[in-house]
N, C-alpha and C positions, 0 to 999 in steps of 0.2 A: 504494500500500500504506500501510495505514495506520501511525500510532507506535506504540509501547508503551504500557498503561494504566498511568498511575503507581501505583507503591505506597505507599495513603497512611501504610503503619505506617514507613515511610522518610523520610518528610517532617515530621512532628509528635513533640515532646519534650517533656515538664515538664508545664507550663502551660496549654500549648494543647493536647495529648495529653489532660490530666485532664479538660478541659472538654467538647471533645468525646466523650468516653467517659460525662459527666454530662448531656449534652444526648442523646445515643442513651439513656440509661438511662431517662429522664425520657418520651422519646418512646413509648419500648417501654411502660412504665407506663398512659402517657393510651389508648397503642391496643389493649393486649392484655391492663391489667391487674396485679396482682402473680401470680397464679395461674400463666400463661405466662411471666411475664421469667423469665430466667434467665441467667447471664453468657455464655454462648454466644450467644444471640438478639443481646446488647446487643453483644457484640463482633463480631459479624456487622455488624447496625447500623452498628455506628463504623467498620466497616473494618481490625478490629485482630482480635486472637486474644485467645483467653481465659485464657491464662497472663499477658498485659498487664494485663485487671481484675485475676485472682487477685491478683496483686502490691501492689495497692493496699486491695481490699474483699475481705475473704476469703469473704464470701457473699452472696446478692441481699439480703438486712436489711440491711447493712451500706451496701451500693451505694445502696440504696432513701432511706436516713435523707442519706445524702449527695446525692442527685441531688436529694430538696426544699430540703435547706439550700441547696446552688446553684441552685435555681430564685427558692427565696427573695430570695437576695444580687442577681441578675438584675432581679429586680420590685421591688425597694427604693424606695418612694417620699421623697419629699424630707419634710423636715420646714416644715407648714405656717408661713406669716406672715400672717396676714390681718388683725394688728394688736391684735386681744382672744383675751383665753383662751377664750372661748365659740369663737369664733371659730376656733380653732387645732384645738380639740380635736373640732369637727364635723366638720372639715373631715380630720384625724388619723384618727379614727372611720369616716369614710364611704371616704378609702380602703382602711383594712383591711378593710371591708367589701366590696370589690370584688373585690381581689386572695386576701383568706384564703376569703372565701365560695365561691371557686371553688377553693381548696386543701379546703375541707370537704367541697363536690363530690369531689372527687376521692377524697378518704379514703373515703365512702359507699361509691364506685360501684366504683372502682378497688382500694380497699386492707381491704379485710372481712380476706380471709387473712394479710395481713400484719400487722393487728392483732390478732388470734388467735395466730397465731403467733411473736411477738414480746411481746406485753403491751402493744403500745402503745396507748393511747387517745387521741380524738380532741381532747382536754384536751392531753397532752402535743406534739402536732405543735403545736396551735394556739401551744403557746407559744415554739416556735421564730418564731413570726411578729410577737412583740410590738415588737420595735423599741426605741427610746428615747426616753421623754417628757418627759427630763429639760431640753431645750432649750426645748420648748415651758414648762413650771415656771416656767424661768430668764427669760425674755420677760417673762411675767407679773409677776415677781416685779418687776422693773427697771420696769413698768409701773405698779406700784404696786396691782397686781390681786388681789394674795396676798402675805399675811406670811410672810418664809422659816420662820419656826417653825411655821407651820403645815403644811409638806410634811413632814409625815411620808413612812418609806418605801411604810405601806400609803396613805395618800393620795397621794403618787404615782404608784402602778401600778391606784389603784381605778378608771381610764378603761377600761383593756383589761382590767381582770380583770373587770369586769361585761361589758365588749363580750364578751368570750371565753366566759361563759357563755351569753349568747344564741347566737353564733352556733355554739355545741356544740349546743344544744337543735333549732335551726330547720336545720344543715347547709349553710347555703348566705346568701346576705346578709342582713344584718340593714337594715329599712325605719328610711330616715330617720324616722317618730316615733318610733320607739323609740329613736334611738343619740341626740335630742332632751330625750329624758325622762331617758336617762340622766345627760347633760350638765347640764340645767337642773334634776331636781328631786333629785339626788342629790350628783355631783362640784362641781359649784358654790358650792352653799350649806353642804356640808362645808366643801373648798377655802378657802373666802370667810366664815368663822363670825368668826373673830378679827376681819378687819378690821372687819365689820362690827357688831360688839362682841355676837353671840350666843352667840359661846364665853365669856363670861366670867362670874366667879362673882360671884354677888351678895355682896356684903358683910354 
């Protein structure tokens, strides 16, 4: 005769209880959609009951915005070293382009109603996936690649807010010339104007 099947809402607390209830939410998403999730299906999924979501997300928006933010934190990539800022920042560029391009996938295919019905646009998730570029800046600078006067706050974030408009536009990755052209005929010789004495006024 067999044992008893454990019960998993008796085994999981906190932490690991939230995660796995954002890894079912996130699954339900990729397979059924926002149309069909709903916190019954997700706590089905988890193994738990839906007075357990309620408690947390008081509705599938709520669950939803949070299971990309955890998918996100999940697929965190490292911050590049590859020695030059050209360098750092293609390299910066072409993983967001892996990882958000199949988050833009997803928002297309998956999340039409949820952006209808929420207000969200594919502009604002994008920006939950911008990261920090302020290490890569900081390399450079100590590299002697960039004058700190010249990072501004919008020349710090113009890497990903141009990426972030292509890949709003295209939905899905952006092709290495393009995230090239951004690098090389824009952020760079912005970036690099001071030192290389084009920012300065003629006397």
């Amino acid at each position: 005769m067999g044992g008893a099947v454990p019960d998993k809402r008796t085994r999981r607390r906190g932490e690991v209880l939230d995660r796995a209830l954002l890894a079912a939410a996130w699954e339900e998403l990729l397979e059924k959609g926002y149309e069909e999730l709903s916190l019954e299906s997700v706590a089905e999924r988890a193994g738990t009951s839906r007075p357990v979501l309620a408690r947390r997300w008081s509705d599938r928006r709520e669950l939803v915005l949070a299971a990309i933010r955890h998918w996100l934190e999940q697929n965190r990539s490292t911050v590049p070293s590859t020695g030059t800022l050209r360098g750092d920042l293609l390299e910066y560029l072409e993983k967001k382009s892996g990882i958000r391009g199949e988050m833009a996938t997803v928002f297309q295919t998956r999340l039409a109603t949820f952006a209808k019905e929420s207000g969200t646009s594919p502009q604002t998730l994008i920006r939950l996936m911008a990261g920090n570029l302020d290490e890569i800046w900081e390399r450079a600078v100590e590299r002697g690649e960039v004058e700190p006067e010249a990072l501004t706050p919008r020349i710090r974030s113009l890497p990903f807010d141009l990426f972030s408009v292509e890949i709003t536009r295209l939905m899905g990755p952006v092709p290495s010339a393009t995230l090239e052209e951004i690098v090389d005929t824009i952020v760079l010789p912005l970036a690099t104007a001071r030192r290389t004495g084009l920012g300065r006024k003629r006397p």
